[in-house]
C-alpha positions as a LaTeX table, in Angstrom:
\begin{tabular}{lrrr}
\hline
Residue & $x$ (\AA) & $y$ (\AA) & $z$ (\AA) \\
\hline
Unk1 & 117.53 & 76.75 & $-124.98$ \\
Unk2 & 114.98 & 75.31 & $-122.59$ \\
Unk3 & 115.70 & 72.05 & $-121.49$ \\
Unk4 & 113.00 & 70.02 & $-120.06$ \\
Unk5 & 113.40 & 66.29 & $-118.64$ \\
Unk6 & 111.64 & 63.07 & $-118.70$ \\
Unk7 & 112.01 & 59.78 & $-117.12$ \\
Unk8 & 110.85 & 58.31 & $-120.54$ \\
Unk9 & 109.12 & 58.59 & $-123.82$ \\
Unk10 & 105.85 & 58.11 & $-122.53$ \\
Unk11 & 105.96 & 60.97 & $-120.11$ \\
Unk12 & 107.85 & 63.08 & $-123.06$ \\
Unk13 & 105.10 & 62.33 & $-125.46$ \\
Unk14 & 102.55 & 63.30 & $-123.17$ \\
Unk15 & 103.58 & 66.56 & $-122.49$ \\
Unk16 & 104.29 & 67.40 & $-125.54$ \\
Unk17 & 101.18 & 66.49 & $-126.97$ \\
Unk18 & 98.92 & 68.07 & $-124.39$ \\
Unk19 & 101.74 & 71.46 & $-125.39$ \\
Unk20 & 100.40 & 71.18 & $-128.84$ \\
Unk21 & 96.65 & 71.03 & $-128.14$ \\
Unk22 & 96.84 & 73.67 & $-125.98$ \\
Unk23 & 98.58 & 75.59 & $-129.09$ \\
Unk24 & 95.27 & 74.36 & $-130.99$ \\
Unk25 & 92.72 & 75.41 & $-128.44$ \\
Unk26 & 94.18 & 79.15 & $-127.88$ \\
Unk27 & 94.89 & 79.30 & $-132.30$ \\
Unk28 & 92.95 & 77.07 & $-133.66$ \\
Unk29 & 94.32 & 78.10 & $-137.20$ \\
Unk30 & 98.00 & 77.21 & $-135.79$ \\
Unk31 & 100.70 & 76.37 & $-138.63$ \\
Unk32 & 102.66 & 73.59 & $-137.66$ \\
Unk33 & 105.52 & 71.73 & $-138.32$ \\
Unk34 & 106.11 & 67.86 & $-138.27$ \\
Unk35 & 108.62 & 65.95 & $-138.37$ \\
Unk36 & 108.48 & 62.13 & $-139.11$ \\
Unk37 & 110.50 & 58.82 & $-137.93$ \\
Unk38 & 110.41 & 56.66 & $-134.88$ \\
Unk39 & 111.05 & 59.55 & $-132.40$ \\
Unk40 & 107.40 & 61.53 & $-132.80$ \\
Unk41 & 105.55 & 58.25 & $-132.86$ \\
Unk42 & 104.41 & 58.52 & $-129.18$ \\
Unk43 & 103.56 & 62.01 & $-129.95$ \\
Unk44 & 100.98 & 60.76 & $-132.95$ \\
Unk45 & 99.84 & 58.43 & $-130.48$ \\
Unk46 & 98.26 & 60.62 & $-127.81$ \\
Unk47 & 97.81 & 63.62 & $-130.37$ \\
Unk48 & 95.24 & 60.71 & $-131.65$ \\
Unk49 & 93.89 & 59.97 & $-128.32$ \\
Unk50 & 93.44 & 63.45 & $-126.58$ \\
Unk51 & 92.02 & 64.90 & $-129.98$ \\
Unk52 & 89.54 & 62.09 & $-129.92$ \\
Unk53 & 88.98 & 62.79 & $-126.21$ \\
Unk54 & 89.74 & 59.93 & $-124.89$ \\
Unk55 & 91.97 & 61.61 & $-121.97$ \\
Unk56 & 90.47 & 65.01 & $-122.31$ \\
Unk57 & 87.05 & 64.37 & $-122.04$ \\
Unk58 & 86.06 & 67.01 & $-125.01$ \\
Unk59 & 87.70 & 66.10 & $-128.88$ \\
Unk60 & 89.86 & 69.22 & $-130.00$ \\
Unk61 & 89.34 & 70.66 & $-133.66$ \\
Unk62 & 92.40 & 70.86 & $-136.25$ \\
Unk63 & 89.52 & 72.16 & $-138.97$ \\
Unk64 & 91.47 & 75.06 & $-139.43$ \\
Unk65 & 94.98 & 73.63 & $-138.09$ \\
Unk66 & 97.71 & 73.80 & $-141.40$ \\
Unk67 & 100.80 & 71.73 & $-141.26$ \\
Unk68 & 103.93 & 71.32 & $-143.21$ \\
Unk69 & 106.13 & 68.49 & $-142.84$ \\
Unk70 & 110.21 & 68.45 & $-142.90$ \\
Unk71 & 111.21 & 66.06 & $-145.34$ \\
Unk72 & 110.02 & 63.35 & $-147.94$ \\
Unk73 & 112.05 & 60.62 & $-149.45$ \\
Unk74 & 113.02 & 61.73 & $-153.25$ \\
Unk75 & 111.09 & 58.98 & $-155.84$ \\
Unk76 & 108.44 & 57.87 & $-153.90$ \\
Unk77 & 104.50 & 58.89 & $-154.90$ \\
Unk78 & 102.92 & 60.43 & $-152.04$ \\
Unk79 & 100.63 & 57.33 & $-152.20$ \\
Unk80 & 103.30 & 54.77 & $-151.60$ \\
Unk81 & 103.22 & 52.98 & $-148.60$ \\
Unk82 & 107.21 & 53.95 & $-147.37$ \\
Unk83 & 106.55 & 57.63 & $-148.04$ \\
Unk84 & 106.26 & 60.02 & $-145.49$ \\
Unk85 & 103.22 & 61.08 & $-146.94$ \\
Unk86 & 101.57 & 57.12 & $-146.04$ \\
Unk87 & 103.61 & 57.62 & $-142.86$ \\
Unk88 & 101.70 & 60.67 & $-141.35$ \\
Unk89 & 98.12 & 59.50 & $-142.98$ \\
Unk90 & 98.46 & 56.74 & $-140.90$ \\
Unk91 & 99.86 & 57.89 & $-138.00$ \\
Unk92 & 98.21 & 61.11 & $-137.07$ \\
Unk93 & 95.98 & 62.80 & $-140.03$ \\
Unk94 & 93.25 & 59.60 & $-140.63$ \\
Unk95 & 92.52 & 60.27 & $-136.86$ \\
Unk96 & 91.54 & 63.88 & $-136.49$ \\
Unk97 & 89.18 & 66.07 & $-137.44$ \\
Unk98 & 92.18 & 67.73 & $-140.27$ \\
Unk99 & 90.82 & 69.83 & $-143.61$ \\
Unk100 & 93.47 & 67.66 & $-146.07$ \\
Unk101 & 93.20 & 70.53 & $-148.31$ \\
Unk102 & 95.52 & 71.73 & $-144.83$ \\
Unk103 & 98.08 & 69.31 & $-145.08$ \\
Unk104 & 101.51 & 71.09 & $-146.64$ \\
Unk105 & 103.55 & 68.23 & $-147.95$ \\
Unk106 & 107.04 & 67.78 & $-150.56$ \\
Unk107 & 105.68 & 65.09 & $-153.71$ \\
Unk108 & 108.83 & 63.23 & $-153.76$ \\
Unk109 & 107.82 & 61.74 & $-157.61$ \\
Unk110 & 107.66 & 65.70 & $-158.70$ \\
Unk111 & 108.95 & 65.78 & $-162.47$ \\
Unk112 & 111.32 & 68.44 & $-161.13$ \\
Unk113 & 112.05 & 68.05 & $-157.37$ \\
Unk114 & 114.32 & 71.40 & $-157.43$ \\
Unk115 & 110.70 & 72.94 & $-158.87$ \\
Unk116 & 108.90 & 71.02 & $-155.91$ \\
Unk117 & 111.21 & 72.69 & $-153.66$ \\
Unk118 & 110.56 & 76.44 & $-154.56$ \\
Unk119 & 107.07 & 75.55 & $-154.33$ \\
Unk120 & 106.82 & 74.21 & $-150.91$ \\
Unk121 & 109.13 & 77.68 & $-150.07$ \\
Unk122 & 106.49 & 79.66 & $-151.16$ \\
Unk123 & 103.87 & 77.45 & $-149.82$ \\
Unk124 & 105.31 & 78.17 & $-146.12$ \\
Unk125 & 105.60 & 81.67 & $-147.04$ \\
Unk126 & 102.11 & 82.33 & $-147.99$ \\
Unk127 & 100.93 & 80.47 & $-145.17$ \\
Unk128 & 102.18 & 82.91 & $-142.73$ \\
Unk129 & 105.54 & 80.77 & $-141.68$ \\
Unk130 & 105.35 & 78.19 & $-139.69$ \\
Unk131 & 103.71 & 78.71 & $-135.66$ \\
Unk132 & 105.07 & 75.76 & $-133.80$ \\
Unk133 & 107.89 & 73.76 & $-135.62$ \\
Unk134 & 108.51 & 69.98 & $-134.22$ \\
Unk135 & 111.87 & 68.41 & $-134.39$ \\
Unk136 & 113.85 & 65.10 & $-133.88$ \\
Unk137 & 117.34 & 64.86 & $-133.98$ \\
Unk138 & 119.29 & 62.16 & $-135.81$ \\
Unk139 & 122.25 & 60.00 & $-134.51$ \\
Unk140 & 124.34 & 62.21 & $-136.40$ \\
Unk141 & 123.19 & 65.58 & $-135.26$ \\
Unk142 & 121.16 & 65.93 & $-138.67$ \\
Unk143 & 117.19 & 67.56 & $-138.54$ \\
Unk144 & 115.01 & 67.32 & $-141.29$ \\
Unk145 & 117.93 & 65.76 & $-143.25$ \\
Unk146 & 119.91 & 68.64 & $-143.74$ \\
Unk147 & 122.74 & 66.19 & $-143.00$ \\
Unk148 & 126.41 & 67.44 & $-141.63$ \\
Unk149 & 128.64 & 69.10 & $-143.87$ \\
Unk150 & 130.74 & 71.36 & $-144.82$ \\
Unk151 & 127.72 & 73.90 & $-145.56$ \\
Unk152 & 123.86 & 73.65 & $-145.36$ \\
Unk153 & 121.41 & 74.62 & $-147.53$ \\
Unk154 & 119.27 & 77.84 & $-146.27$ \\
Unk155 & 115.61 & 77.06 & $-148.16$ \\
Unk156 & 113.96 & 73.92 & $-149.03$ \\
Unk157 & 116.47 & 71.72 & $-151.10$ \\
Unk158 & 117.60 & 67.71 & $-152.68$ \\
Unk159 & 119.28 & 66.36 & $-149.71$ \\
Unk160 & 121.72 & 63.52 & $-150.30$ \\
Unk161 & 121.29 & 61.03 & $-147.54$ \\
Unk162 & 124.36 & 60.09 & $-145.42$ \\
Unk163 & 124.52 & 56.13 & $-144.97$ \\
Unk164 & 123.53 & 56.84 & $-140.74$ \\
Unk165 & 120.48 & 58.13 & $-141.91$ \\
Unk166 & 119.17 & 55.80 & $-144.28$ \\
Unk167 & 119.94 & 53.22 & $-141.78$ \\
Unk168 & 118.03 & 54.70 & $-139.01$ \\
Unk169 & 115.11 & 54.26 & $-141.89$ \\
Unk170 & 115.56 & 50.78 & $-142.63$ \\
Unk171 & 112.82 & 49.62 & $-140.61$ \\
Unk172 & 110.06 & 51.26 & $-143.11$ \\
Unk173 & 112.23 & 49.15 & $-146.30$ \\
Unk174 & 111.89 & 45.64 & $-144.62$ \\
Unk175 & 115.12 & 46.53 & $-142.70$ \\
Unk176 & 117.16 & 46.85 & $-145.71$ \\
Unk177 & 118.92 & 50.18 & $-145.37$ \\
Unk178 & 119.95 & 49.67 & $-148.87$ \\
Unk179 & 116.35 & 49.97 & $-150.36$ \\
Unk180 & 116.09 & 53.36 & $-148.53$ \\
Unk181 & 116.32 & 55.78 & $-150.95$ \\
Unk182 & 119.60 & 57.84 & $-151.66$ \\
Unk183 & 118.37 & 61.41 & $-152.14$ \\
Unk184 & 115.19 & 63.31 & $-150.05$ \\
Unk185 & 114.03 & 66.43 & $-150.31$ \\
Unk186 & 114.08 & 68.96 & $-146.91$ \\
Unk187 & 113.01 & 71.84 & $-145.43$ \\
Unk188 & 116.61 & 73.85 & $-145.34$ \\
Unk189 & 117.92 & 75.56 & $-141.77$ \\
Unk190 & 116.83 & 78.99 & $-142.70$ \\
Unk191 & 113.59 & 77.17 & $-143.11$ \\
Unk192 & 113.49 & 75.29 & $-140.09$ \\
Unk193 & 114.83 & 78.45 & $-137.78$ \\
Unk194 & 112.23 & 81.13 & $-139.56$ \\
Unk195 & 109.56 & 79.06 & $-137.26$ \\
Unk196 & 108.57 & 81.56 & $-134.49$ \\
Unk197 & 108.99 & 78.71 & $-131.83$ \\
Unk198 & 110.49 & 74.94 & $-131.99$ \\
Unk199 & 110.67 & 72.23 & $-129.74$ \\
Unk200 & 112.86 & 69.40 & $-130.17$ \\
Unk201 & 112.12 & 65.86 & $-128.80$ \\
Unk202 & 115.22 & 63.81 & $-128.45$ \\
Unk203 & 114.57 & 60.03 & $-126.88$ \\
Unk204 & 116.68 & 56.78 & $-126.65$ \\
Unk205 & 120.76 & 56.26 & $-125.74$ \\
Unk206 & 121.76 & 56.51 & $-129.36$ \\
Unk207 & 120.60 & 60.44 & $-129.47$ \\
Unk208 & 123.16 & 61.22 & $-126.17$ \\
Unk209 & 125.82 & 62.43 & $-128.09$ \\
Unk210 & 124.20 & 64.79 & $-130.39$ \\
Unk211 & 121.73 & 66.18 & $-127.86$ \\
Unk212 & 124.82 & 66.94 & $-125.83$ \\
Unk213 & 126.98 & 67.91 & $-128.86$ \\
Unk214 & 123.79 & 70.24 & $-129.86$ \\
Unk215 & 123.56 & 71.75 & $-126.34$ \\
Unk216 & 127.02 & 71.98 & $-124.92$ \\
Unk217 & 129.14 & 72.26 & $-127.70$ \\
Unk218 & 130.01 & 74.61 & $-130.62$ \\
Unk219 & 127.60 & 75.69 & $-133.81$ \\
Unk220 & 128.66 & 73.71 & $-136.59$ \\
Unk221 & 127.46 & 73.10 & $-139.14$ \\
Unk222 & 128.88 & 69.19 & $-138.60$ \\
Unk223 & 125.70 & 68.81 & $-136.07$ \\
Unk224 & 123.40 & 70.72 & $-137.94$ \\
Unk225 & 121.27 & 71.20 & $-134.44$ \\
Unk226 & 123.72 & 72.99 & $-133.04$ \\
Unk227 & 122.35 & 75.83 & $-135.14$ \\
Unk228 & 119.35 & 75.97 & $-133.08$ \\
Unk229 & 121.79 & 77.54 & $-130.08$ \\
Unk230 & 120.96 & 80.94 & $-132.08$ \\
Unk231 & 116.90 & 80.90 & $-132.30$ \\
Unk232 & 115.29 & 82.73 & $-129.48$ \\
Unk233 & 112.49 & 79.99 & $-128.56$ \\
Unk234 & 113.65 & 76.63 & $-128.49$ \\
Unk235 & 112.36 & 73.41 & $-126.16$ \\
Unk236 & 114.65 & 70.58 & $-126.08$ \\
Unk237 & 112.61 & 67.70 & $-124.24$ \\
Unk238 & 114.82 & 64.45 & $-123.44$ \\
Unk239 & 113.83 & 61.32 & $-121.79$ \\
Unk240 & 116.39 & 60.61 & $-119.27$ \\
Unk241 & 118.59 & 58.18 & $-121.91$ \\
Unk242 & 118.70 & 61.36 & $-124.36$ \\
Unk243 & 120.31 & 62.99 & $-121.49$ \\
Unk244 & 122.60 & 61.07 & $-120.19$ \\
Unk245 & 125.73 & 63.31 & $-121.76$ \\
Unk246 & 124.57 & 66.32 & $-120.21$ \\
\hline
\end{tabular}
C-alpha cells in the first residue's frame, strides 16, 4: 500500500480530486468507482468546482466518463430523496458535464434485488471493469458494506447492515438510525479488488482504528479492508486524525 498524509480533509480532498481529473484528462472514457457517505463529500465538492473551472481555469469533460457506484440502500426507489442514487445527483452528477445514460447504479426497489445484483455484475463486466475504484472505510473496517464476518461475499450481493453502519447513516434518516434501512445491496470484494487501481480516503478520529487495523494488522475478513493488503495498486490517503494509530 501507498500511504499518503494530510493535515486535513480539505488538503485530502484536494488532491484527490485534482488525482481524478487528471485520470479524466489523460482517459477521458475512464470507468470509475464511487463510493458514497460523509467521507467523499469534500471530494464531490472540488470534483464540482475544478470540473466547472473554477480552480483550473479550463472545465474538464466526463462526456464519455462511466461510473459505478458501491452500494445502495435495499427498498428505496432510485428517486427517493435518502437513496444513494438522490445522494450522488446532488452531490456530484447535476454539476458536470456527465452522459446519465453513463451513470452505473444498483435500483434498490428492484422486484428481485438478487436479479439486480447479477445485473450490475455483468454491467461492470461489459464495461471493461472498473479504471479507478474510490473507497471509504467504515468505523468497523467495512467498504462498500460488505460488513465483517465470518466470510464475504465475492460478486455483487444483499448485504445485511450491522447496527455501526446504519448508525453512521443516520444523519440522511433525520438522525434516526432506526429508519435506516436493514438490508443494502453491494459491490462484493472480488468486485471491489478486480478494479485495476483503488484509492482509499480515510478522514476523522473515529476511522484510526480500522485504518491502522487495515494497514498494520492481519487480513481478515473481520476488517474487510484488510483485504486490500493483497491488490497491487492501492492509495490509502489519511488526514492526520485517520492516522493517528499508525
Amino acid at each position: 500500500m501507498n500511504i499518503e498524509r494530510f493535515e486535513d480533509d480539505e488538503a485530502l480532498s484536494a488532491a484527490l480530486a485534482a488525482y481524478v481529473l487528471e485520470k479524466i484528462v489523460s482517459r477521458p472514457a475512464l470507468i470509475l468507482g464511487l463510493p458514497t457517505g460523509r467521507t467523499p463529500l469534500g471530494l464531490y465538492r472540488e470534483l464540482r468546482d475544478r470540473s466547472r473551472g473554477s480552480s483550473t481555469g479550463s472545465g474538464i469533460d466526463w462526456s464519455q466518463v462511466r461510473t459505478f457506484n458501491l452500494d445502495e440502500f435495499a427498498g428505496l426507489d432510485p428517486s427517493h430523496p435518502n437513496s444513494y442514487r438522490a445522494f450522488m445527483q446532488a452531490e456530484l452528477f447535476d454539476h458536470v458535464s456527465i452522459d446519465p445514460a453513463n451513470i452505473g447504479f444498483l435500483n434498490g426497489a428492484a422486484t428481485d434485488l438478487n436479479d439486480e445484483c447479477r445485473r450490475y455484475e455483468d454491467a461492470i463486466d461489459r464495461a471493461g471493469g472498473i479504471d479507478l475504484q474510490i473507497l471509504g472505510i467504515g468505523a468497523n473496517g467495512h467498504i462498500g458494506f460488505n460488513e465483517p464476518a465470518d466470510g464475504l461475499c465475492a460478486h455483487t450481493h444483499v448485504a445485511e447492515l450491522e447496527p455501526e453502519s446504519r448508525e453512521a447513516n443516520a444523519q440522511r434518516f433525520g438522525g434516526d438510525w432506526r429508519q435506516v434501512p436493514e438490508r443494502a445491496l453491494s459491490m462484493g470484494m472480488a468486485t471491489i479488488l478486480n478494479a485495476r487501481e483503488i484509492v482509499l480516503m480515510a478522514t476523522g478520529e473515529e476511522k484510526a482504528d480500522a485504518v491502522h487495523g487495515m494497514i498494520e494488522g492481519l487480513i481478515t475478513t473481520q476488517l474487510p479492508a484488510s483485504i486490500l493488503q493483497v491488490h497491487p495498486r492501492v492509495t490509502v490517503m489519511l488526514d492526520r486524525a485517520a492516522a493517528r494509530r499508525l
